[in-house]
C-alpha positions in Angstrom: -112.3 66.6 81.4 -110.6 64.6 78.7 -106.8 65.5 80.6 -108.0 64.8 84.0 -109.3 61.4 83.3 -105.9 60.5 81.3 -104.2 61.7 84.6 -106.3 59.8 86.9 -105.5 56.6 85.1 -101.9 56.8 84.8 -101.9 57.5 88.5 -103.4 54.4 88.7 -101.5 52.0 86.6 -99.0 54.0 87.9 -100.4 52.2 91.4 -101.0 48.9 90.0 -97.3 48.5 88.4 -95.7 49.1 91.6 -98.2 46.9 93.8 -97.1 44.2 91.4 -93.6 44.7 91.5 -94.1 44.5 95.5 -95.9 41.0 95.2 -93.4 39.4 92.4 -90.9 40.5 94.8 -92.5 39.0 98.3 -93.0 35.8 96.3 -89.7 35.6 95.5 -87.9 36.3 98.7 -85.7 33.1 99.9 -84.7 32.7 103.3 -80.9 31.3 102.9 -80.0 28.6 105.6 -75.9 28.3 105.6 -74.6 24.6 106.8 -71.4 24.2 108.7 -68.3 24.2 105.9 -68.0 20.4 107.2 -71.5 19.5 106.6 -72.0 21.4 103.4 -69.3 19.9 101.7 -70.0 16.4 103.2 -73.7 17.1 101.4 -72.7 18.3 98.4 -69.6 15.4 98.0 -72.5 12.8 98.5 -74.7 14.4 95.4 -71.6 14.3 93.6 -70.8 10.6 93.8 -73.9 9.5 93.3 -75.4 11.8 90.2 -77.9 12.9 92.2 -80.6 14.5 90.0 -80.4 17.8 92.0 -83.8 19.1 90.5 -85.4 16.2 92.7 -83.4 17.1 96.3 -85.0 18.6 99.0 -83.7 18.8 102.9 -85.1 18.1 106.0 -83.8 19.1 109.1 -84.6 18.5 112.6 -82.7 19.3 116.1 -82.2 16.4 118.2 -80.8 17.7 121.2 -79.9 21.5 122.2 -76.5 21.6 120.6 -77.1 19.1 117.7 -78.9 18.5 114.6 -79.9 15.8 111.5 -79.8 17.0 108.0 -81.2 14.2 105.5 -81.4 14.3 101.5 -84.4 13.3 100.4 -84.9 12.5 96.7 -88.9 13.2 95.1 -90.9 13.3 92.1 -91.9 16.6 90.9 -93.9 15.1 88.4 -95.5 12.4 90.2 -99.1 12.4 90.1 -99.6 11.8 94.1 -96.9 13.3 96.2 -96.0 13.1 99.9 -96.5 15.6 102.2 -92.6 16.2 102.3 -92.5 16.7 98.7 -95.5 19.1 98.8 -93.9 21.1 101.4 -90.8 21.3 99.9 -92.5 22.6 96.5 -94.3 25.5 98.7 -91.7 26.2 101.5 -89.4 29.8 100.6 -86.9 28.3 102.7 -83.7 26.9 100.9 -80.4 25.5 102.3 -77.1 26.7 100.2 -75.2 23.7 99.1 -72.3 25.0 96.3 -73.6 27.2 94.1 -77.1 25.6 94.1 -80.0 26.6 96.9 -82.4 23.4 97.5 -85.8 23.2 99.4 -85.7 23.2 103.3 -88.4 21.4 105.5 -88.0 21.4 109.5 -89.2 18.9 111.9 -91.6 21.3 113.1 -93.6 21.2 110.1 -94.9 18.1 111.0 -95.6 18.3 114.2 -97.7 22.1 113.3 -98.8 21.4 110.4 -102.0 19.7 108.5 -101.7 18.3 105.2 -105.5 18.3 105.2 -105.7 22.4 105.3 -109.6 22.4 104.0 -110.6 20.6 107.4 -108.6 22.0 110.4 -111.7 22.5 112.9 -112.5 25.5 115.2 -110.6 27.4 117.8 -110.6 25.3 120.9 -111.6 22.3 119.3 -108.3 21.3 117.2 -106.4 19.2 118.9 -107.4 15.3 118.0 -109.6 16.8 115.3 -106.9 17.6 112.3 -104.8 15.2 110.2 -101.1 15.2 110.8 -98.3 13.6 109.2 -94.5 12.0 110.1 -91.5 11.6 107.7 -89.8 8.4 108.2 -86.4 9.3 107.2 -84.2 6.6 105.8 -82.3 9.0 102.8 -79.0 10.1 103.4 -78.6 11.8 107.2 -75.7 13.3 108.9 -76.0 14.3 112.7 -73.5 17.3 113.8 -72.8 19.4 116.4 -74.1 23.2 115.9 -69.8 24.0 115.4 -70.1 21.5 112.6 -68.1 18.3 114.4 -69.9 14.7 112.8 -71.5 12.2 115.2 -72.8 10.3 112.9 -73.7 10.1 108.8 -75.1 7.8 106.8 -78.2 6.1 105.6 -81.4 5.7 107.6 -80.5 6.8 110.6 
């Protein structure tokens, strides 16, 4: 009886260890946006001139037309007691954007206009709309506009 029992629990931390490994792994999983060379290197210049503390970058990108988009750096406070919305996204989000050899935190446009920073109150089904909390970025960090093939229309501050 002894035997059997010792079987029947290495079978199941036998279980156990792989369901882990599955979940450590699932957490882990990035989802890897690649820029335009012209706009990655335009990004990662601008970090570069102005010591950026890169630990304190995330991105947020939104499309502005079919063919074109805005990327804007957006410096936060890990460590700050309250933080925005933004920054709380961009601590939870599994999406990064590639800039060199370093991967920083990705946030769309959509993810305001979707999402709730309230998630303890978001109402019943039918009854949501009007009812939940939402939240806008006012972007006024560094921003370049580019064409999906990577041509500039515009970069700078606060656009």
């Amino acid at each position: 009886m002894k035997n059997q029992n010792d079987v029947i629990m290495r079978i199941i931390l036998s279980l156990l260890l792989v369901l882990f490994a599955f979940k450590a792994n699932a957490q882990d999983s990035k989802i890897i946006y690649i820029l335009p060379d012209s706009v990655e290197l335009l990004l990662f210049n601008k970090t570069t001139e102005d010591s950026v503390d890169c630990s304190k970058i995330l991105y947020y990108l939104e499309k502005v037309k079919d063919d074109t988009m805005q990327i804007t750096l957006i410096q936060f406070d890990k460590n700050k007691k309250t933080k925005s919305f933004a920054s709380q996204l961009g601590m939870l989000t599994n999406r990064v954007v590639q800039i060199a050899d370093k991967s920083y935190p990705l946030i769309f446009d959509y993810d305001f206009i979707f999402s709730t920073p309230n998630n303890k109150d978001i109402g019943t089904i039918g009854k949501r709309e009007g009812y939940i909390l939402k939240s806008m970025l006012l972007t006024h960090g560094y921003s370049i506009i580019f064409t999906l093939d990577g041509d500039f229309i515009r970069k700078g501050r606060g656009q």
